[in-house]
C-alpha positions as CSV (number, residue, x, y, z in Angstrom):
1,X,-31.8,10.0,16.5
2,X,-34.3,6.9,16.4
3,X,-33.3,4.2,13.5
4,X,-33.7,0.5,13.2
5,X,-31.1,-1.3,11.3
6,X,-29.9,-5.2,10.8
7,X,-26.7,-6.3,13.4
8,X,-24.6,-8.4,10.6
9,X,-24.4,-5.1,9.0
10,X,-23.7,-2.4,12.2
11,X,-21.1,-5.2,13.0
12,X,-19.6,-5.3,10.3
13,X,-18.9,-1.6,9.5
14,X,-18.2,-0.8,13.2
15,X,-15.6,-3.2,12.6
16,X,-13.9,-1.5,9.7
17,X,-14.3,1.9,10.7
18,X,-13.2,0.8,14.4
19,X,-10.0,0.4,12.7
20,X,-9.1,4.0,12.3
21,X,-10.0,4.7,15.8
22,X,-6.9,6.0,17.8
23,X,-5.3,3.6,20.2
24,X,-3.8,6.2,22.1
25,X,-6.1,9.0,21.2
26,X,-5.0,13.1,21.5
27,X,-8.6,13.5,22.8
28,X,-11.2,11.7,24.5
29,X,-13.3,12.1,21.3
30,X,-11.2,10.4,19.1
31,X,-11.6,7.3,21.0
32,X,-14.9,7.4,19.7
33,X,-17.3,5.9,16.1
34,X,-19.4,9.1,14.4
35,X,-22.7,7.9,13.9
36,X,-24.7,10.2,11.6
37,X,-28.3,9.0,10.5
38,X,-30.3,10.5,7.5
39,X,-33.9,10.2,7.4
40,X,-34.1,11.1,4.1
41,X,-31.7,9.0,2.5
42,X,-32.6,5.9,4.9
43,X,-28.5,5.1,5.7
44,X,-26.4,5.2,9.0
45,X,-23.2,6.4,8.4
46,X,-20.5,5.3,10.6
47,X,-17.2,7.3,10.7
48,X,-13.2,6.4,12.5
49,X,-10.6,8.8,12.8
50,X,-7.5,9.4,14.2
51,X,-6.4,12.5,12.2
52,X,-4.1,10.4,10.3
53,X,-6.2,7.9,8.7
54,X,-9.9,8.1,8.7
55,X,-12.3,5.6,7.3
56,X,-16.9,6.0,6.6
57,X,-19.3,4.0,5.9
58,X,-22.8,3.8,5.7
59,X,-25.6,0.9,6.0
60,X,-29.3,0.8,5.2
61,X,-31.6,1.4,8.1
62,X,-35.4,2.7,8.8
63,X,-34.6,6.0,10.2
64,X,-37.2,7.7,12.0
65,X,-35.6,10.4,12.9
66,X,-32.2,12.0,11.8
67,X,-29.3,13.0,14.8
68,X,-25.9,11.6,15.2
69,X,-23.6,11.0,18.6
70,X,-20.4,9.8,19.0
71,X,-20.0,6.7,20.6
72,X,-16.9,4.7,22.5
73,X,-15.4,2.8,20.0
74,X,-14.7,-0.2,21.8
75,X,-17.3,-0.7,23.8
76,X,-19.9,0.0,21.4
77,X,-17.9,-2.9,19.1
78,X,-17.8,-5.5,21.6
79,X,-21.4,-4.9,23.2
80,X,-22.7,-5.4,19.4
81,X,-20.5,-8.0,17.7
82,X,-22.3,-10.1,20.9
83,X,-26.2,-9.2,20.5
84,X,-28.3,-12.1,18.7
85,X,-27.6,-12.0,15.1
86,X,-31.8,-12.6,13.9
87,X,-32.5,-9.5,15.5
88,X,-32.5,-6.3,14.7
89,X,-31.0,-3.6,16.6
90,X,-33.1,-0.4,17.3
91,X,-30.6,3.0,18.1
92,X,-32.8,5.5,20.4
93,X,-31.0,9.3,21.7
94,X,-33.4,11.9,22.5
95,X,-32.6,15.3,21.0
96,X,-29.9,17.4,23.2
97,X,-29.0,13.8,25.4
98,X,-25.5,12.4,25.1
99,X,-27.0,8.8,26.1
100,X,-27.6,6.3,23.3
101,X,-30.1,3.4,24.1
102,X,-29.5,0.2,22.2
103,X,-32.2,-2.2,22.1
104,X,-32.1,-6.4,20.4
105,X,-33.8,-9.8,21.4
106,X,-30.7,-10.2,23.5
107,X,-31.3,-7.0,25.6
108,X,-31.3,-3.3,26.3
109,X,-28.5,-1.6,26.6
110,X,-27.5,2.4,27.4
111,X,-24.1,3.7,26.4
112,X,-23.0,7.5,27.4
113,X,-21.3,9.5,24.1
114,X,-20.1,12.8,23.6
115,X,-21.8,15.4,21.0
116,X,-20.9,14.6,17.4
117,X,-20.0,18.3,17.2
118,X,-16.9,17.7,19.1
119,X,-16.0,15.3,16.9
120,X,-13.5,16.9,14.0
121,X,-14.3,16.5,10.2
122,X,-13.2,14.1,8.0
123,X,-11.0,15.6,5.2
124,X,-13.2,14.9,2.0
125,X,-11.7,17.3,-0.7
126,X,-13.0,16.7,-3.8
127,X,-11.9,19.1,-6.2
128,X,-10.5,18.4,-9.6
129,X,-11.0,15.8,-11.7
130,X,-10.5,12.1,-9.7
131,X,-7.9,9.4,-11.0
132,X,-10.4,6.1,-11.7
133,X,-8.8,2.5,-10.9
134,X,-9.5,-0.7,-11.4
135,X,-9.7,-1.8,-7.8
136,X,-8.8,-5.6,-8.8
137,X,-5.6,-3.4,-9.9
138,X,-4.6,-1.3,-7.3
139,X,-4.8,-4.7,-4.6
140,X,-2.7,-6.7,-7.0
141,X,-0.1,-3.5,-6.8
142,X,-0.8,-3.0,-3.0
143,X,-0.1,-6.8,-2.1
144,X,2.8,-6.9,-4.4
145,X,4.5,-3.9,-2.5
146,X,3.1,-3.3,0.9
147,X,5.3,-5.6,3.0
148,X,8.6,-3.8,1.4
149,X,8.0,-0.7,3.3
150,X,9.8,0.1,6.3
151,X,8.1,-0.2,10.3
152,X,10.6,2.1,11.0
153,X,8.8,4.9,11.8
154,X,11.9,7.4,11.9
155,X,12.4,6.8,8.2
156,X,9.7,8.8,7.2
157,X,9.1,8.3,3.6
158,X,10.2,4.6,3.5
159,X,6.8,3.7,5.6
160,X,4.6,4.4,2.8
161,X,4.2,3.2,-1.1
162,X,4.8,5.4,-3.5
163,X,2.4,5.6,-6.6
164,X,3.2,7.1,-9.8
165,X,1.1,7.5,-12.4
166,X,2.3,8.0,-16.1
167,X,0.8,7.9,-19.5
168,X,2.6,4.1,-19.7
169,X,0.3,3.1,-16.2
170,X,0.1,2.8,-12.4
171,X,3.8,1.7,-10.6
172,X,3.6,1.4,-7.1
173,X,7.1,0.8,-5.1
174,X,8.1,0.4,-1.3
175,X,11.4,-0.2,0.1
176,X,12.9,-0.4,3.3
177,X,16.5,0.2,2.7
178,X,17.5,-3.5,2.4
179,X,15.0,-4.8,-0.4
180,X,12.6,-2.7,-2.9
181,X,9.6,-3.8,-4.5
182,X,8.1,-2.5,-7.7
183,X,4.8,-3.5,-9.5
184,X,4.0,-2.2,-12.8
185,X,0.6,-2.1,-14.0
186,X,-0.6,-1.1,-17.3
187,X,-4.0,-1.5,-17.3
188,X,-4.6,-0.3,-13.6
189,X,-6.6,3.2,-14.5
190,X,-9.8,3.8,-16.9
191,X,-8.3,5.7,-19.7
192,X,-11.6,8.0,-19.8
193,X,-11.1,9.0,-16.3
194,X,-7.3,9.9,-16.4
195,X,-6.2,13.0,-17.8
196,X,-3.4,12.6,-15.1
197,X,-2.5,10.2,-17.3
198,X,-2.5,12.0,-20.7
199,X,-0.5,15.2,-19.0
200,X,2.1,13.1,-18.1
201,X,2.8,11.9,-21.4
202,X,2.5,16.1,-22.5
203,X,3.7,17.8,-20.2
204,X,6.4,15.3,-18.9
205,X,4.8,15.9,-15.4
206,X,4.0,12.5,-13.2
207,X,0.9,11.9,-10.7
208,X,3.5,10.8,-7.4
209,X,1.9,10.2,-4.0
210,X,3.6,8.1,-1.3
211,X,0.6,7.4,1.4
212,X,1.1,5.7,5.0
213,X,2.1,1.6,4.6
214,X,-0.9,1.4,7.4
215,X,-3.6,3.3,5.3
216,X,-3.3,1.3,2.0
217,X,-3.1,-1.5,4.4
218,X,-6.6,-0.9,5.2
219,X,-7.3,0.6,1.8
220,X,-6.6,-3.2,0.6
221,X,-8.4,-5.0,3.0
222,X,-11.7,-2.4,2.1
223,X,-11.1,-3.3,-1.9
224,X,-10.9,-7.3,-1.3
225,X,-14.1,-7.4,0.8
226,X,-16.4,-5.5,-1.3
227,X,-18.1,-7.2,-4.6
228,X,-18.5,-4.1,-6.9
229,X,-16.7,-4.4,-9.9
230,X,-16.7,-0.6,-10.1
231,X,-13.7,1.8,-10.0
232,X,-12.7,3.4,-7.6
233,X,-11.9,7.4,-7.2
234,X,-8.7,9.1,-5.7
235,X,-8.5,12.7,-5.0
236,X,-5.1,14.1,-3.9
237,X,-4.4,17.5,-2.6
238,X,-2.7,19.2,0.3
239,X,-1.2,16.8,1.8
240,X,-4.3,14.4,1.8
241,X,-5.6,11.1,-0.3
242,X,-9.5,10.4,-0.1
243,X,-10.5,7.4,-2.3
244,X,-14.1,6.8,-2.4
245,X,-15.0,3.3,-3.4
246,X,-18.7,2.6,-3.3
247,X,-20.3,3.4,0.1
248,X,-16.8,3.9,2.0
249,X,-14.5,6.7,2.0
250,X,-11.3,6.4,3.0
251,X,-9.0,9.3,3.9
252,X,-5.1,9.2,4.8
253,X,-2.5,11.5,5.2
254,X,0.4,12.0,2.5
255,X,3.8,11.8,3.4
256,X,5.8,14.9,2.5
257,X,9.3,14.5,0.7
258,X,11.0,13.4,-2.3
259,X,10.4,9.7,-2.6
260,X,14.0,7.8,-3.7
261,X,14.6,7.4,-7.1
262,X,15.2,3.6,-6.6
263,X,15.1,2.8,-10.0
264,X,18.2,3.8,-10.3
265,X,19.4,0.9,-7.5
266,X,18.3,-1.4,-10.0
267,X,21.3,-2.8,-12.4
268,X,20.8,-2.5,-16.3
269,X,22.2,-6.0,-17.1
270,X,23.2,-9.2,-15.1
271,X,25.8,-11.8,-15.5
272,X,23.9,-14.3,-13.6
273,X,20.6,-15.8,-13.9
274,X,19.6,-18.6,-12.1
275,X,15.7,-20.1,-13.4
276,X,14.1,-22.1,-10.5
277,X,10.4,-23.7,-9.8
278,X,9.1,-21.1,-7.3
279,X,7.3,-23.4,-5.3
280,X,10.1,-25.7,-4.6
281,X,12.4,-22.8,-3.9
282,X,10.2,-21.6,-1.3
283,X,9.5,-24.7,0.6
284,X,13.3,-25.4,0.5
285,X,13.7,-21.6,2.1
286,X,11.2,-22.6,4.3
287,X,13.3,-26.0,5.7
288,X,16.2,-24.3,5.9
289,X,15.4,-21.6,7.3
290,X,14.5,-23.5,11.0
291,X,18.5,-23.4,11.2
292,X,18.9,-19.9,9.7
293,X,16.2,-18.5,12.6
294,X,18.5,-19.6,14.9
295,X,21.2,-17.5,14.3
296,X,21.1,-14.9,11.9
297,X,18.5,-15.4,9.3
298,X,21.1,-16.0,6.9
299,X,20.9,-18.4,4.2
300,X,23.9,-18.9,1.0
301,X,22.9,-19.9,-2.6
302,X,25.2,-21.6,-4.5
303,X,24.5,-21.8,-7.9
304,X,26.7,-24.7,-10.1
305,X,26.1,-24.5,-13.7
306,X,28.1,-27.4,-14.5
307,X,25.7,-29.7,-12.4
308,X,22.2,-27.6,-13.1
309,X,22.2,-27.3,-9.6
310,X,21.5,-24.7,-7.0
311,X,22.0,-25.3,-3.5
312,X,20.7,-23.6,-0.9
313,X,22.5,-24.2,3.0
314,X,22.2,-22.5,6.4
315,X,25.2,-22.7,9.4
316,X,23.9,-22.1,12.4
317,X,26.8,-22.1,14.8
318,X,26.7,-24.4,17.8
319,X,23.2,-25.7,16.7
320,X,24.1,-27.2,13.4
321,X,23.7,-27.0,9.4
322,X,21.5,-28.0,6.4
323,X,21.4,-28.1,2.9
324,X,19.2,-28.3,-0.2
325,X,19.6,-28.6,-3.8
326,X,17.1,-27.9,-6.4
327,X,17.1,-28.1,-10.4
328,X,18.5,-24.6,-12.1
329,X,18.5,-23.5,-15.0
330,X,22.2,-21.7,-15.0
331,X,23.3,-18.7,-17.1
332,X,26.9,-17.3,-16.3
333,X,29.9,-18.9,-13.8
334,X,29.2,-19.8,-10.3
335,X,28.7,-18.3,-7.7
336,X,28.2,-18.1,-3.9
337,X,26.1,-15.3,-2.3
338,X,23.7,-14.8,0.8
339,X,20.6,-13.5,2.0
340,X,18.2,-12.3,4.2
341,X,15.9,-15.7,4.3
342,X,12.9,-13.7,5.1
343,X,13.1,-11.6,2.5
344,X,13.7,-13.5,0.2
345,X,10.3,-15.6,0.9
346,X,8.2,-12.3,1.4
347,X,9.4,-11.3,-2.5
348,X,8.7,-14.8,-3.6
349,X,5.4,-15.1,-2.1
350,X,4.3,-11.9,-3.5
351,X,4.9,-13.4,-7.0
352,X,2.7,-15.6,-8.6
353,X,4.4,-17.4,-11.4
354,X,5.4,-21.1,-11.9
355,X,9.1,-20.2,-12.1
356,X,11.3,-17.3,-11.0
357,X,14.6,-15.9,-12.3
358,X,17.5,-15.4,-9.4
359,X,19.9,-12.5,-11.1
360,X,22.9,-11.3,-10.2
361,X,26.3,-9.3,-10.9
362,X,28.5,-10.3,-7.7
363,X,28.2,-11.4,-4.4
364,X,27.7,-8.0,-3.2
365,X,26.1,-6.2,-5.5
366,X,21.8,-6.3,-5.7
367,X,20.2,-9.1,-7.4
368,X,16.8,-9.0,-9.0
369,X,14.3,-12.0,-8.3
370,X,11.3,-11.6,-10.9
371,X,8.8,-13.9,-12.3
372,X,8.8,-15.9,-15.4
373,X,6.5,-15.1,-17.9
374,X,4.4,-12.7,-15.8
375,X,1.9,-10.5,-17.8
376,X,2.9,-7.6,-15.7
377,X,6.1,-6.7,-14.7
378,X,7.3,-7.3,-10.6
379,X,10.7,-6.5,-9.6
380,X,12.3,-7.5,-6.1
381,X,15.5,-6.1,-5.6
382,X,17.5,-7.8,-2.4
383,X,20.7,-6.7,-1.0
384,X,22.7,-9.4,-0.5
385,X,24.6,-10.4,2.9
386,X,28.4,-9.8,2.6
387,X,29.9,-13.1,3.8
388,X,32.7,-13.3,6.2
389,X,34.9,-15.8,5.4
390,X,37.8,-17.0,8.2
């Protein structure tokens, strides 16, 4: 292998593939980058897997002759995120060596690899017919749900989003067992490129995947740094999701199961709305919860319709209190119920409206927060915090 190529854009990829490289890899190998050069198409591909989630790219380069080694993630990385940025970086390994020489105004450097051979494929099935999204889409959806999903690892399907696809759009969902997010999409997927879409409405059969929190994670950071206005492709088969989008592939496991049907958590009708300015609401979350972080996160909303009023308090025993009110619009009686501070400012944060409607049955029972005249539909369900009273 003997290529030349610019170091802005090796460090760049190495950076985004780098983040599918095992922390804690199974074998050595896997705490390596695949780098795979092609003379006759003039690229460098650069490939990170883990056997969960796997991630390639390529860059331009003048490739003199076509080879590939694996590399040490890591190292490799750090050695070129620090060579001079005017000056490009010439990749030399003689045929049957496992040694890599790396040569830039800054310096010469020689890194030992292990054979590419060892290193295990990338699953890149292709079959079928792909589902085509708007990527601008898919991130909205992905921003909207990803933070809903559980870290718990032993809860299996609650790590991951679920996407379903029907003849009506994309809906993607996550919950963790304490709040559920759902964005609805209707103009998400290129109607052309969908059949998916049309058999759901015939056959009464739904596209459903629910993929890894941590691969759409990167799957969102890949579609908000690229500037093609092209769609994007998803295969899905035997257990595995490959989306190509551009020059990167991304690949990630699928997580077996029946997702929840959560919507039937969400109530058909409310007694209680509450219409607040989501800014203010958020920065008055934000104040009061200082106290709430002190003790249990916990933060009541009292909603007066008499006044227009809804105030929002933390008690933080032994440390002390606060209180806020802001300007409500009030439908139904009062009402006193608590929450989860920080979940209530991930949902409103992930909205994007001027105002925001607080709905509720009961104290215990769900309520709904959604935006206010939102073109496409985001519901946050939150399970409210029983409160003791003494």
């Amino acid at each position: 292998m003997k290529l030349v190529c610019s170091q802005a854009e090796l460090n760049a990829s190495l950076q985004l593939v780098s983040r599918a490289v095992a922390t804690r890899p199974t074998h050595p190998v896997l705490a390596n980058v695949l780098l795979t050069a092609d003379a006759g198409t003039g690229r460098l591909s650069l490939t990170g897997f883990d056997l969960s989630l796997g991630i390639q790219t390529s860059l331009p380069a003048a490739v003199e002759t076509s080879g590939a080694i694996t590399l040490p993630a890591k190292m490799f990385g750090e050695i070129v995120a620090r060579l001079a940025t005017d000056s490009p970086i010439s990749l030399s390994c003689p045929e049957g060596e496992e040694q890599l020489e790396l040569t830039n105004l800054s310096g010469s450097y020689r890194m030992r690899g292990m054979p590419a051979d060892d290193y295990p494929d990338l699953p890149l099935a292709q079959s079928g017919t792909p589902i085509r999204f708007h990527a601008e889409a898919l991130v909205k959806g992905l921003r909207a749900t990803l933070f809903a999903s559980s870290p718990d690892e032993n809860k299996q399907l609650l790590t991951g989003v679920h996407l379903r696809l029907d003849g009506e759009g994309l809906e993607c969902a996550a919950t963790d067992g304490h709040r559920l997010a759902v964005q609805r999409l209707s103009h998400a997927v290129e109607a052309a490129a969908s059949p998916e879409a049309e058999a759901a409405g015939t056959d009464g059969e739904d596209f459903a995947v629910t993929v890894p929190a941590r691969s759409l994670r990167e799957l969102e950071r890949i579609l908000s740094g690229r500037g093609s206005q092209e769609p994007l492709s998803l295969f899905c088969e035997r257990g595995q999701v490959v989306v190509l989008s551009a020059d990167q592939v991304l690949t990630s496991r699928s997580l077996d199961g029946t997702y929840p049907n959560y919507r039937q958590l969400i109530p058909p009708s409310f007694q209680r709305r509450l219409v607040l300015d989501r800014r203010a609401f958020i920065a008055a979350l934000e104040r009061v919860a200082v106290l709430a972080d002190q003790h249990n996160n916990v933060v009541k909303i009292s909603a007066d319709p008499a006044a227009g009023t809804a105030t929002i308090r933390a008690d933080a025993q032994d440390v002390g209190s606060g209180s806020e009110s802001l300007a409500a619009t009030i439908e139904g009686e009062a009402i006193e119920i608590a929450f989860n501070v920080r979940y209530l400012l991930d949902g409103l944060k992930a909205m994007g409206s001027d105002q925001v409607v607080l709905q509720c049955n009961a104290a215990t029972t769900p309520a709904v927060l959604a935006p206010v005249g939102a073109e496409e539909a985001f519901t946050y369900l939150v399970m409210p915090v029983q409160i003791r009273t003494s």
